[in-house]
PyMOL commands that place a pseudoatom at each C-alpha (Angstrom):
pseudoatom trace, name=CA, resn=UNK, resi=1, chain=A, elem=C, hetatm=0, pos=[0.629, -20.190, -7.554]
pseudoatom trace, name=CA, resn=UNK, resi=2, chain=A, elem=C, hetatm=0, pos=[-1.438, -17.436, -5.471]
pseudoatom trace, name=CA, resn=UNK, resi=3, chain=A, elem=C, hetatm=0, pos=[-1.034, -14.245, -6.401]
pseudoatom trace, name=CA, resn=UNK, resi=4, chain=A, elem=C, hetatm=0, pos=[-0.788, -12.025, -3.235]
pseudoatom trace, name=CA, resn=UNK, resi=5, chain=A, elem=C, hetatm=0, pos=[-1.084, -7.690, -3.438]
pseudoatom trace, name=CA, resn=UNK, resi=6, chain=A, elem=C, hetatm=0, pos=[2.971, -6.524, -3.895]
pseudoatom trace, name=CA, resn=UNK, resi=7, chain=A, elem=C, hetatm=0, pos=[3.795, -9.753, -6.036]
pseudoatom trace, name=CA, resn=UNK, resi=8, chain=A, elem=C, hetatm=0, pos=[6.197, -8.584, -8.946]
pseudoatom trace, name=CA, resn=UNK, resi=9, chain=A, elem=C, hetatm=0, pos=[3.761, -10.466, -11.883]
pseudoatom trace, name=CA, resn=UNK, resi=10, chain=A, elem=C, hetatm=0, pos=[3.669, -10.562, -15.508]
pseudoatom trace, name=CA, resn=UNK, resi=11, chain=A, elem=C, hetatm=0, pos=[0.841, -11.201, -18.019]
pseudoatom trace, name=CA, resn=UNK, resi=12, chain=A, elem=C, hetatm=0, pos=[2.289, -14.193, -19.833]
pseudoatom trace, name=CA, resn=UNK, resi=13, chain=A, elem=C, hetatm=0, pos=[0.238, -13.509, -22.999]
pseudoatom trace, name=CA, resn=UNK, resi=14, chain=A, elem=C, hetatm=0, pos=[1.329, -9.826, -23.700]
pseudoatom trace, name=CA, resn=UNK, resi=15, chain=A, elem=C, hetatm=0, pos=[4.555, -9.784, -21.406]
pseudoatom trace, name=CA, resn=UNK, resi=16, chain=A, elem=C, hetatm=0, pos=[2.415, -6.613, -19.211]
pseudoatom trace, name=CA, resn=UNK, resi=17, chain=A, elem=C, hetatm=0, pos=[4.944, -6.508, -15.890]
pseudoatom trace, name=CA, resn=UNK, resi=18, chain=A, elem=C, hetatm=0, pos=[4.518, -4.427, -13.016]
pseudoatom trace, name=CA, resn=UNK, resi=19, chain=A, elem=C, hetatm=0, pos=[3.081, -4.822, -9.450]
pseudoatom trace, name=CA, resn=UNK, resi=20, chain=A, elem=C, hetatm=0, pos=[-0.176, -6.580, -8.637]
pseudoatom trace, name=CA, resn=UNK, resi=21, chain=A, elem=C, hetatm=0, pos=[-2.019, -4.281, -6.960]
pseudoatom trace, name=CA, resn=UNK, resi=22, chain=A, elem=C, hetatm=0, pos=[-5.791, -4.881, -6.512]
pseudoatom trace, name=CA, resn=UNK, resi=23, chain=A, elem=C, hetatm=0, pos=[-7.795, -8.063, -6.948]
pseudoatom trace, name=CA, resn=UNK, resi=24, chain=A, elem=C, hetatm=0, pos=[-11.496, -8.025, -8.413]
pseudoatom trace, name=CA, resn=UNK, resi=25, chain=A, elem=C, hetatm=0, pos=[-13.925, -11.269, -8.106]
pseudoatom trace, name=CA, resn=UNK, resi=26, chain=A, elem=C, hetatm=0, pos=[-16.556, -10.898, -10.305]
pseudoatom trace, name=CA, resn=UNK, resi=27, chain=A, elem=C, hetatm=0, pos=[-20.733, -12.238, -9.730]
pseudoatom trace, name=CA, resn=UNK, resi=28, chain=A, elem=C, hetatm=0, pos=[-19.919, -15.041, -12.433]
pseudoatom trace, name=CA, resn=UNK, resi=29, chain=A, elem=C, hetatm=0, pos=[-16.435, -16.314, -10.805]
pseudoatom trace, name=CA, resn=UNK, resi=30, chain=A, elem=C, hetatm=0, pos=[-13.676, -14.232, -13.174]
pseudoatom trace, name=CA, resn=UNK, resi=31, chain=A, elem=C, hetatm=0, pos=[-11.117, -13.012, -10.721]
pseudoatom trace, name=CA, resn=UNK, resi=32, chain=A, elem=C, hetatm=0, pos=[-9.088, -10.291, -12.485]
pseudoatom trace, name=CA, resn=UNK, resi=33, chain=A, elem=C, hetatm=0, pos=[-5.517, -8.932, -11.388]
pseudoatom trace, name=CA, resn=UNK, resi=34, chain=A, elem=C, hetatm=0, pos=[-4.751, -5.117, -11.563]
pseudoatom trace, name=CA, resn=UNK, resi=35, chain=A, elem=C, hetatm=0, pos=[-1.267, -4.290, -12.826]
pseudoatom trace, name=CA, resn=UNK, resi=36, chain=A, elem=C, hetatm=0, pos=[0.386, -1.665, -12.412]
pseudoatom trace, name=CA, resn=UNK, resi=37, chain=A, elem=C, hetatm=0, pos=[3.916, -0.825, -14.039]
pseudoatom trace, name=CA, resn=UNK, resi=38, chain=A, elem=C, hetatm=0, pos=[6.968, -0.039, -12.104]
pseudoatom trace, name=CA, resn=UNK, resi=39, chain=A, elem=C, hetatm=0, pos=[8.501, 1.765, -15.326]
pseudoatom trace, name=CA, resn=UNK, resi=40, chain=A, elem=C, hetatm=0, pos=[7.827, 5.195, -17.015]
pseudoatom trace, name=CA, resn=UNK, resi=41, chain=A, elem=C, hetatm=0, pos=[7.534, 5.320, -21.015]
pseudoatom trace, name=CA, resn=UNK, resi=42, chain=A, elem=C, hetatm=0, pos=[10.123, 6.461, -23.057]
pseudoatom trace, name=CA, resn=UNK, resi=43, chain=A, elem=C, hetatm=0, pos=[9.258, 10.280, -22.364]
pseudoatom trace, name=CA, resn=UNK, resi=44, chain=A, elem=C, hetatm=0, pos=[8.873, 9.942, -18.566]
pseudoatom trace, name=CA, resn=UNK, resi=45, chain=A, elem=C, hetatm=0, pos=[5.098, 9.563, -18.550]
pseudoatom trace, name=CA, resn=UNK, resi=46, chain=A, elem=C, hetatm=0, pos=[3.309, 6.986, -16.090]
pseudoatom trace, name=CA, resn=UNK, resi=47, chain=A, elem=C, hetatm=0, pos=[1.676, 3.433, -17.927]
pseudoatom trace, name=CA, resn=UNK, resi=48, chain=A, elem=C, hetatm=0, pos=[-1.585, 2.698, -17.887]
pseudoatom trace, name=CA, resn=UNK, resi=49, chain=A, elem=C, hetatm=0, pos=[-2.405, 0.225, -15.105]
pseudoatom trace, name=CA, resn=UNK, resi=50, chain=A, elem=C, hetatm=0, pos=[-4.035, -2.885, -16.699]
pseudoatom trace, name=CA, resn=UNK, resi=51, chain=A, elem=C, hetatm=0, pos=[-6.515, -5.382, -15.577]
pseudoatom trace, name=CA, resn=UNK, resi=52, chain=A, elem=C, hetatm=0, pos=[-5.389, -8.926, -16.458]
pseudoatom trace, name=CA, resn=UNK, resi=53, chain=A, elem=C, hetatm=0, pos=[-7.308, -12.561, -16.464]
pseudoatom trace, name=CA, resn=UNK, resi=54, chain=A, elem=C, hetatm=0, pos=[-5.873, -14.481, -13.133]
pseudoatom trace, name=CA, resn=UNK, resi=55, chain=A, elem=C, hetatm=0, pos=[-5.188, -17.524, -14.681]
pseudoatom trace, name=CA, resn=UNK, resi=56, chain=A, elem=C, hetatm=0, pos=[-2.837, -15.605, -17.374]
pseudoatom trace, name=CA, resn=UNK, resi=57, chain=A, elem=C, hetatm=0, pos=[-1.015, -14.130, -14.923]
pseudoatom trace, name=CA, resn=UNK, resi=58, chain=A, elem=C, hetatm=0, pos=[2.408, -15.399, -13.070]
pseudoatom trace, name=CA, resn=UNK, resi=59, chain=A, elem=C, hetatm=0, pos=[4.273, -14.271, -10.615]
pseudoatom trace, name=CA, resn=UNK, resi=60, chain=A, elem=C, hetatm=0, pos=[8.126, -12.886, -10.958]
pseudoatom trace, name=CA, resn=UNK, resi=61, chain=A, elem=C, hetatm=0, pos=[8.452, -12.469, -7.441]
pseudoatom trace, name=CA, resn=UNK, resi=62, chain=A, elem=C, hetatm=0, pos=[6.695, -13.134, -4.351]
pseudoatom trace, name=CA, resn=UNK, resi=63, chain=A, elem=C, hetatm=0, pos=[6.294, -9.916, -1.804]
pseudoatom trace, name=CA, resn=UNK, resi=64, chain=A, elem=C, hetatm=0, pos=[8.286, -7.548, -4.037]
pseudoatom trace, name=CA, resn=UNK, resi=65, chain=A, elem=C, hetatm=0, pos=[6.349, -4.346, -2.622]
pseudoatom trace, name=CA, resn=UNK, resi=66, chain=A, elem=C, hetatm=0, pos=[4.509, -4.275, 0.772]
pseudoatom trace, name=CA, resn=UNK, resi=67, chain=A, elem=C, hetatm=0, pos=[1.389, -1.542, 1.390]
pseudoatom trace, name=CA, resn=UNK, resi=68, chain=A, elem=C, hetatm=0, pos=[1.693, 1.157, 3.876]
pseudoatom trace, name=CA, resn=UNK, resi=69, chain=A, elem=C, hetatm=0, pos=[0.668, 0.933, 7.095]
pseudoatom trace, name=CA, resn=UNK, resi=70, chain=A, elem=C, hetatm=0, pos=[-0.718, 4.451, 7.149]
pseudoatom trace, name=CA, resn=UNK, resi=71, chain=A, elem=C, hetatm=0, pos=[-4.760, 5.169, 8.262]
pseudoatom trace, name=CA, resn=UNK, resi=72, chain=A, elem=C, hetatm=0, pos=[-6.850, 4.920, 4.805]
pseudoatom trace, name=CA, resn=UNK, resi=73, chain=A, elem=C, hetatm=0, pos=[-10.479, 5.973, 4.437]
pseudoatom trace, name=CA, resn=UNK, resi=74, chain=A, elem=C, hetatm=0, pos=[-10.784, 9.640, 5.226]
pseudoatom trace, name=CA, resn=UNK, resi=75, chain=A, elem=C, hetatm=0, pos=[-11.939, 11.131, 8.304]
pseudoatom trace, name=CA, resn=UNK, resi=76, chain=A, elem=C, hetatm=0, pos=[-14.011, 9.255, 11.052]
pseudoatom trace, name=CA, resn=UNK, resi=77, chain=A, elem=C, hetatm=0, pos=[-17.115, 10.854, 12.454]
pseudoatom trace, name=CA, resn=UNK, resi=78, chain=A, elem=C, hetatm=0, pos=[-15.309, 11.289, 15.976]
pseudoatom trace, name=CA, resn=UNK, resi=79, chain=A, elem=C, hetatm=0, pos=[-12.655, 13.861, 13.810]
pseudoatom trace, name=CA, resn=UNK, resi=80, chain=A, elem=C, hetatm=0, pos=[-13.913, 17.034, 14.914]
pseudoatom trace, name=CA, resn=UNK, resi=81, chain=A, elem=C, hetatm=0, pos=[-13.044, 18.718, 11.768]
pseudoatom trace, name=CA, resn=UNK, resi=82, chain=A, elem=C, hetatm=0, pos=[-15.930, 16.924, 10.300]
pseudoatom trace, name=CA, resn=UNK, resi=83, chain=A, elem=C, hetatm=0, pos=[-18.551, 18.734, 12.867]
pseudoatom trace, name=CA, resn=UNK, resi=84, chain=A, elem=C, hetatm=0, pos=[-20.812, 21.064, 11.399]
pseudoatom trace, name=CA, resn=UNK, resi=85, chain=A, elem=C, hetatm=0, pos=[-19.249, 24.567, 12.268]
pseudoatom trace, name=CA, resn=UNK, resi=86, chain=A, elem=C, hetatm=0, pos=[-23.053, 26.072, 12.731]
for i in range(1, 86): cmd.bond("trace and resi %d" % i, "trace and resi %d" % (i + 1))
show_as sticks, trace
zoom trace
């Protein structure tokens, strides 16, 4: 099964759960999944996001999360607060 960005997935060698959220393809054709959990530790502190092996990874649920729509990537050079004030 495809794993999409916002599928609820789970490392099915170390039981890692959380939300896929970032894909990496790599020069010599590993394609790694970034997971990151949904659950604090036991004294309220974030987990580590973990890269996993594609093919070790499964997914829970399909389109559990969906990305913001909001503008990403910083300022555009037609924002005037970027001219140069001089």
């Amino acid at each position: 099964m495809k794993i999409n960005l916002g599928d609820r997935v789970e490392d099915r060698i170390s039981g890692y759960r959380g939300i896929a959220t970032a894909v990496a393809k790599y020069l010599n054709g590993c394609t790694r999944i970034l997971i990151e959990p949904e659950k604090l530790d036991d004294d309220g502190k974030m987990l580590k996001s973990l890269w996993f092996d594609d093919v070790q990874v499964k997914v829970t649920k399909k389109g559990s999360f969906a990305g913001g729509k909001q503008k990403v990537g910083g300022p555009a050079r037609s924002d005037p607060s970027r001219d140069d004030p001089a």
